[in-house]
C-alpha positions as CSV (number, residue, x, y, z in Angstrom):
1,X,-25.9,-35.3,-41.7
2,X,-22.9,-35.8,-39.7
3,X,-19.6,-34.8,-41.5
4,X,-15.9,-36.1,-41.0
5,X,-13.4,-33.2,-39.3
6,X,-15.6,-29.9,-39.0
7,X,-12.8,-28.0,-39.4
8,X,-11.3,-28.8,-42.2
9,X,-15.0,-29.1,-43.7
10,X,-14.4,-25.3,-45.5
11,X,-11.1,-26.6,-47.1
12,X,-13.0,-29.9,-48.7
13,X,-15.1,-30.3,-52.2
14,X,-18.2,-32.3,-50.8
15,X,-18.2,-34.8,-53.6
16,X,-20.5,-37.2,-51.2
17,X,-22.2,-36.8,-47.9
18,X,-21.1,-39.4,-45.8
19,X,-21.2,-39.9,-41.9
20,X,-19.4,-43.0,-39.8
21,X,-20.4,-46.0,-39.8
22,X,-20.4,-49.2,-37.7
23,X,-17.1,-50.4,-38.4
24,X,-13.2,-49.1,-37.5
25,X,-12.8,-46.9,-34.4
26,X,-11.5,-43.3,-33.4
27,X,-7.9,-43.2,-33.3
28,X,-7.5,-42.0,-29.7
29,X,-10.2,-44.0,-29.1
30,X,-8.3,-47.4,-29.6
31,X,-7.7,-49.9,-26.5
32,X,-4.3,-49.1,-25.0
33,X,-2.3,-52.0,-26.8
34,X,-3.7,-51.1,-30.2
35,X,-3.5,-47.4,-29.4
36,X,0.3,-47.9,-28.6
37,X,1.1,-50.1,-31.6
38,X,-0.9,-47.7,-34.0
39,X,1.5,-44.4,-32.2
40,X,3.6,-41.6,-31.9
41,X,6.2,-40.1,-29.3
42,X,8.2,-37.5,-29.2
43,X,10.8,-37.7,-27.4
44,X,13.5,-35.0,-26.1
45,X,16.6,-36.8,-26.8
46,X,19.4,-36.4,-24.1
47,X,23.3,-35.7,-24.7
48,X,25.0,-38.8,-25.1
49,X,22.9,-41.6,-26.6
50,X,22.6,-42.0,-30.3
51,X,19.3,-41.7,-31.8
52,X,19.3,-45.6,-32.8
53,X,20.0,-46.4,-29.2
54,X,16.7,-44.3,-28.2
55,X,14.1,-46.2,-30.7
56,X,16.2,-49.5,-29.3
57,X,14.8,-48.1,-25.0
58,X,11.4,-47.0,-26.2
59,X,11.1,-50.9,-28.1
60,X,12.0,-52.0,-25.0
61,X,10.0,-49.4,-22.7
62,X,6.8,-50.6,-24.7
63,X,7.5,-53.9,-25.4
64,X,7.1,-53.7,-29.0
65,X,8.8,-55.2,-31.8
66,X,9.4,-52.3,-34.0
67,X,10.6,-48.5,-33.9
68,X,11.4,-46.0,-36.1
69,X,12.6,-42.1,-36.0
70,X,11.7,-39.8,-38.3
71,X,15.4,-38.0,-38.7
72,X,18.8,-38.9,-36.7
73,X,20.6,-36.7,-34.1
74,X,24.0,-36.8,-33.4
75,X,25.0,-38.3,-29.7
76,X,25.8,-35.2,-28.9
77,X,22.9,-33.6,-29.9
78,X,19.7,-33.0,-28.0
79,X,16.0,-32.1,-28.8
80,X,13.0,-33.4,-30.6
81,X,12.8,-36.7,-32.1
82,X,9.6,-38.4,-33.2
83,X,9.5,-42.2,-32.6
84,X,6.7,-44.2,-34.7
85,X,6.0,-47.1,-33.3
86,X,4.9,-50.8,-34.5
87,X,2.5,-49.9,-37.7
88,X,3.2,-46.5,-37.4
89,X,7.3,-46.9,-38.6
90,X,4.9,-47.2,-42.3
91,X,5.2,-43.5,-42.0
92,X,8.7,-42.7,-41.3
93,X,9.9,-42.1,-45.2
94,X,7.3,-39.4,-45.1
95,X,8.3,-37.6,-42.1
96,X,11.7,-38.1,-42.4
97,X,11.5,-35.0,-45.5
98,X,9.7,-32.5,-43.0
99,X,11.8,-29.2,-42.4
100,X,13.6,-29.2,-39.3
101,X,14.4,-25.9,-36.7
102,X,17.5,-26.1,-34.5
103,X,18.9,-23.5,-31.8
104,X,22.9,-23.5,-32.4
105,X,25.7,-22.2,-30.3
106,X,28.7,-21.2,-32.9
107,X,32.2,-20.4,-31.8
108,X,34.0,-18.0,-34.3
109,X,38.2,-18.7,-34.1
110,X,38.4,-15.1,-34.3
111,X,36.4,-11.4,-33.2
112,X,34.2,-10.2,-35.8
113,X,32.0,-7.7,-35.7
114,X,28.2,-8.0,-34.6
115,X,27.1,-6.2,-38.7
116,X,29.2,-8.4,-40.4
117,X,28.0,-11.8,-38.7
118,X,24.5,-10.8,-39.4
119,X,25.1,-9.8,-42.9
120,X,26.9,-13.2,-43.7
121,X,24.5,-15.2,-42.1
122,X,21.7,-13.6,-44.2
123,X,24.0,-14.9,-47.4
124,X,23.0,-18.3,-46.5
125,X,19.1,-17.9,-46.3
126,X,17.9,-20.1,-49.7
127,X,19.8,-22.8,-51.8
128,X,22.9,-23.4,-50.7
129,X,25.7,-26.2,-51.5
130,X,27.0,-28.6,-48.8
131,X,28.9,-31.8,-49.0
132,X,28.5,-34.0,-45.9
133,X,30.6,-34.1,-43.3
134,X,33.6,-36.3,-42.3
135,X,32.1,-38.1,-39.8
136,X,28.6,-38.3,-41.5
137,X,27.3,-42.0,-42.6
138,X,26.1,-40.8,-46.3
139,X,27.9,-40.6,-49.4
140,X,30.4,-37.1,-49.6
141,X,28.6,-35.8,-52.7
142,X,28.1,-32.3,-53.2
143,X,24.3,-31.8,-52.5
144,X,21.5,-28.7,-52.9
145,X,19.7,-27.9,-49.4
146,X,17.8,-24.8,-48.4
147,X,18.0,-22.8,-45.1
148,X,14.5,-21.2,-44.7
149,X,15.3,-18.8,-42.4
150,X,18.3,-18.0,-39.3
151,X,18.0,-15.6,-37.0
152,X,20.6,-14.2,-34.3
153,X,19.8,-14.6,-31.2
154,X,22.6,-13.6,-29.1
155,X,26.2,-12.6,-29.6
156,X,28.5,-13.1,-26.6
157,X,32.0,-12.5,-27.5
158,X,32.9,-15.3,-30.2
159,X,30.0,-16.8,-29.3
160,X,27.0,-16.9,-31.4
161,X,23.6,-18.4,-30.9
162,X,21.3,-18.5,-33.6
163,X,18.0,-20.2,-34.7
164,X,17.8,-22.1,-37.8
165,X,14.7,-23.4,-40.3
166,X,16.3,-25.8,-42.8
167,X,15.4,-28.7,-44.9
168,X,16.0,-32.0,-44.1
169,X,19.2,-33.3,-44.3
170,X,20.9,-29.9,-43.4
171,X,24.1,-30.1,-41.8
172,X,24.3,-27.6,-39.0
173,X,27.8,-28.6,-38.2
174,X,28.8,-27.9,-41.9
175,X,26.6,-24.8,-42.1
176,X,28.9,-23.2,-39.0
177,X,32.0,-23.9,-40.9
178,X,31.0,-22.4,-44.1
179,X,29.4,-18.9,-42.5
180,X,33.1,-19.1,-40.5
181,X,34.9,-19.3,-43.9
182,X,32.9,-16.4,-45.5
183,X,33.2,-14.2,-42.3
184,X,36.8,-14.9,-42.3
185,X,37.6,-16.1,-38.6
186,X,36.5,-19.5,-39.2
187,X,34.1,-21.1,-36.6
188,X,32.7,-24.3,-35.4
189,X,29.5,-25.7,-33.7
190,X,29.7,-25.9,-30.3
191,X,26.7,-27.3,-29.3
192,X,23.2,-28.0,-31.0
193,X,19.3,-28.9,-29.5
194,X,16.7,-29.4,-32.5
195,X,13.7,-27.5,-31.3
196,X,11.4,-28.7,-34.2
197,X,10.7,-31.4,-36.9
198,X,7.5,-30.9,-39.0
199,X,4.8,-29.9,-36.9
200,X,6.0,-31.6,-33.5
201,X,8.1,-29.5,-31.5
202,X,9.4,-29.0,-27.9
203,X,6.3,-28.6,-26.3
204,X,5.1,-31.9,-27.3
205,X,8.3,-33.7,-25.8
206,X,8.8,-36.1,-22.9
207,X,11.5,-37.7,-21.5
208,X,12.3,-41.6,-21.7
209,X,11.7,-41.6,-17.6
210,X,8.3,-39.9,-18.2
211,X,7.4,-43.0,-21.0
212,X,8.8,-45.1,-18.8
213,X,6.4,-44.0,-15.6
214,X,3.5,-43.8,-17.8
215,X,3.7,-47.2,-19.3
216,X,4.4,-49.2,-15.5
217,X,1.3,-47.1,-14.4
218,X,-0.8,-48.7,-17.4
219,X,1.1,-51.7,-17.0
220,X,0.6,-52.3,-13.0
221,X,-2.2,-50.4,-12.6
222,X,-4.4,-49.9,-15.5
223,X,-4.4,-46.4,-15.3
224,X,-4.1,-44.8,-19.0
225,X,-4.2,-40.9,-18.4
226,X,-0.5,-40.3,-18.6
227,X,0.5,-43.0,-21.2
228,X,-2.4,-41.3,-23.8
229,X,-1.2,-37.9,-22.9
230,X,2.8,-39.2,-24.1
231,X,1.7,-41.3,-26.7
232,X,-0.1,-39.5,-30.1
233,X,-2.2,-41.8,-32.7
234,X,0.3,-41.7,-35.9
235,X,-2.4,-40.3,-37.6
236,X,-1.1,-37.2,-36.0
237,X,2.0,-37.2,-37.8
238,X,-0.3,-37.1,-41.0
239,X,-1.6,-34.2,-40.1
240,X,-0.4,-31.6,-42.5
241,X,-0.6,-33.5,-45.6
242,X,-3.4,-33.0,-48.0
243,X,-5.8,-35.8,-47.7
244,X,-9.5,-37.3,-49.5
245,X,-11.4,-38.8,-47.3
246,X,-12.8,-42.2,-48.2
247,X,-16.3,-44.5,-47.9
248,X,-16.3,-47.7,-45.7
249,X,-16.6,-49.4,-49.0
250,X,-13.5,-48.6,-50.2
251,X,-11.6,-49.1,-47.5
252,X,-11.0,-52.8,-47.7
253,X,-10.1,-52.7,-51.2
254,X,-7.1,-50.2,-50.4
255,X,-6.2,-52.0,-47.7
256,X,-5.7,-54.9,-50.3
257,X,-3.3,-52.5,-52.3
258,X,-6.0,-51.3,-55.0
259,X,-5.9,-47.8,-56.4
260,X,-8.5,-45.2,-55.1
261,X,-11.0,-44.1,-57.6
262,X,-13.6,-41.8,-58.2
263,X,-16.2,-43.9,-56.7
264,X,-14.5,-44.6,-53.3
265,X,-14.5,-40.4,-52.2
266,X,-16.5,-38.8,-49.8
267,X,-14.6,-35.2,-49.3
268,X,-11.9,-33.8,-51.2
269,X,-9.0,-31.2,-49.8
270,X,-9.1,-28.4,-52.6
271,X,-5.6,-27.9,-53.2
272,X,-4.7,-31.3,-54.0
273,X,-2.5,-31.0,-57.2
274,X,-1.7,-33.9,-59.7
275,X,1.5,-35.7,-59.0
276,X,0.8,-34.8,-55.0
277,X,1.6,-37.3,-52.2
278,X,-1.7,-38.0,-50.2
279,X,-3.1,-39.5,-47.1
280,X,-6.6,-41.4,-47.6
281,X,-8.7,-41.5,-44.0
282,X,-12.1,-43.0,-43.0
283,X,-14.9,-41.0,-42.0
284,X,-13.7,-41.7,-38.3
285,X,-9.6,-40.2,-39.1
286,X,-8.0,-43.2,-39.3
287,X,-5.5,-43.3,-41.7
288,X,-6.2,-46.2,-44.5
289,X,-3.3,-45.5,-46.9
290,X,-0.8,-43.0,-48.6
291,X,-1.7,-42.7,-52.3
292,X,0.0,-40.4,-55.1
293,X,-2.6,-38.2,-57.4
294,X,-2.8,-38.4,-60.9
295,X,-5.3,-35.6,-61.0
296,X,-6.0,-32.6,-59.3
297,X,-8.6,-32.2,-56.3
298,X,-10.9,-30.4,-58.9
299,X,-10.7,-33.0,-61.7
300,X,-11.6,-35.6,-59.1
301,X,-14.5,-33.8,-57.9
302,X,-16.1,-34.0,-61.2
303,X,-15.0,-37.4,-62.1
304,X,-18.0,-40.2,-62.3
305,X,-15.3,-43.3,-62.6
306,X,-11.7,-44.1,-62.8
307,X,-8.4,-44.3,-60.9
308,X,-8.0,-40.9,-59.3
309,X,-4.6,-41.9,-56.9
310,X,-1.7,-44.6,-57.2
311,X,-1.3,-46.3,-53.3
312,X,1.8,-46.0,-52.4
313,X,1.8,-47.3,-48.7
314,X,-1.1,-49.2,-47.3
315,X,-1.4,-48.2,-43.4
316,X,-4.4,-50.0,-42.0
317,X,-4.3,-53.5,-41.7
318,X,-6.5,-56.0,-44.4
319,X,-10.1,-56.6,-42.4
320,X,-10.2,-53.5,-40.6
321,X,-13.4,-53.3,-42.6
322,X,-15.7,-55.5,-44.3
323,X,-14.9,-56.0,-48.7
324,X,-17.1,-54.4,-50.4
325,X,-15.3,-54.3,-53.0
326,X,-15.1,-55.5,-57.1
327,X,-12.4,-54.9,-59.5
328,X,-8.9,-53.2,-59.2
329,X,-9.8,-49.9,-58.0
330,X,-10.9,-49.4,-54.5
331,X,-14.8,-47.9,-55.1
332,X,-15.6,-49.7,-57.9
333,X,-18.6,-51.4,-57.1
């Protein structure tokens, strides 16, 4: 029988052969106004706007109502920043924690040597302490973030370029000024292009000009090519989290805010852990609903009845597909 994803098929417990049905469609198979209402861009964000003025152009580009970005660049900073748009902005708290990669440009106030910048840059690699900046719009309190991994790229006088793996809600800015302090000179960001959040990064960008071309073409002249090759289904953006994939019966019912039980599962990712945050898709990958677990992927495998995940975030819309559907939890029937 026809399965969902063949390959993820080796990472999945098989609790239940299933196969699509009639109802819901393939996500880049939507029409063109549902497919941009249900999507992703990634934009490469120029110098000089702000990253709220960029949603505001693509709202207006698209002629939506609503966009969201899934973590805020300076004005002048450049580089890659998802946009969710319309039912996709459901999803921007969950992308907004996805480690982030920047290329910086740091200007030390005085000559160091080339050993002792890279040996004080590798003090920072792991938990470190920052307290936000001046200019920042959050609260000044001391906070823990990690830096994954930094790598020197080039030295060129007092001039340092170096790549950066963080967790979100790094500063950069703040980073440069501590590694100055520790090296002695002091130092300062000069410039800084994010070249990576999550799993998007700069070869998935476009400009606003290309969005804008691509949606007058659809617009005036019904031609979709360039706008689906801009434009993602924000089931993309769900791509890297673990996920159980659901029957047609249950959709309806999580759609209506129920729980997803044991009942309502066709395949199970294996490395689901209690207490892990979840997407739920259809036998076709659209995404139905964020859920947390309250047992792990083996536990639900084995499991004849009973809430298996808490929803925390219904996605699809109510009567998507038919109810099927008795009682609380989404599979009881």
């Amino acid at each position: 029988m026809k399965r969902m994803v063949p390959d993820f098929e080796d990472r999945f417990y098989i609790r239940e052969e299933g196969e699509p049905g009639e109802h819901g469609i393939y996500p880049y198979h939507r029409p063109m106004r549902e497919y941009i209402t249900k999507g992703l861009v990634c934009i490469d964000k120029p110098m000089g706007p702000s990253s709220h003025e960029v949603v505001v152009w693509i709202r207006k580009i698209l002629e939506v109502e609503k966009t969201g970005h899934t973590g805020t660049l300076d004005p002048r900073v450049t580089g890659v920043l998802p946009v969710l748009i319309e039912n996709g902005t459901k999803l921007v708290k969950y992308l907004q924690e996805s480690d982030k990669e920047y290329i910086t440009l740091m200007h030390l106030h005085a000559d160091a040597r080339k050993e002792d910048i890279e040996r004080v840059m590798k003090l920072f690699v792991g938990k470190i302490y920052q307290r936000p900046p001046l200019k920042s719009a959050v609260k000044k309190r001391l906070r823990i973030r990690e830096i994954k991994d930094i790598e020197v790229l080039e030295i060129d006088g007092r001039d340092v370029l170096f790549r950066v793996l963080c967790e979100a809600g790094t500063y950069i800015r703040k980073l440069c000024i501590d590694i100055g302090e520790v090296l002695g000179t002091g130092a300062h960001m000069q410039e800084l292009r994010r070249t990576r959040t999550g799993i998007f990064d700069e070869s998935n960008t476009y400009t606003l000009h290309d969005l804008l071309d691509a949606y007058m073409f659809w617009k005036e002249d019904g031609e979709e090519k360039y706008l689906r090759e801009i434009i993602m289904p924000m089931e993309e953006a769900a791509k890297t989290m673990k996920k159980v994939v659901i029957k047609d019966t249950a959709v309806d019912a999580l759609c209506h805010g129920a729980d997803l039980t044991a009942r309502g599962m066709h395949y199970i990712e294996k490395s689901i852990k209690a207490g892990d945050v979840i997407a739920l898709f259809t036998l076709k990958n659209e995404l139905v609903a964020i859920a947390k677990t309250i047992v792990s992927a083996e536990e639900m495998f084995r499991m004849k009845k009973g809430v298996v995940a808490k929803t925390l975030r219904v996605i699809m819309e109510r009567g998507t597909y038919p109810p099927y559907w008795k009682g609380k939890g989404a599979g009881e029937i």
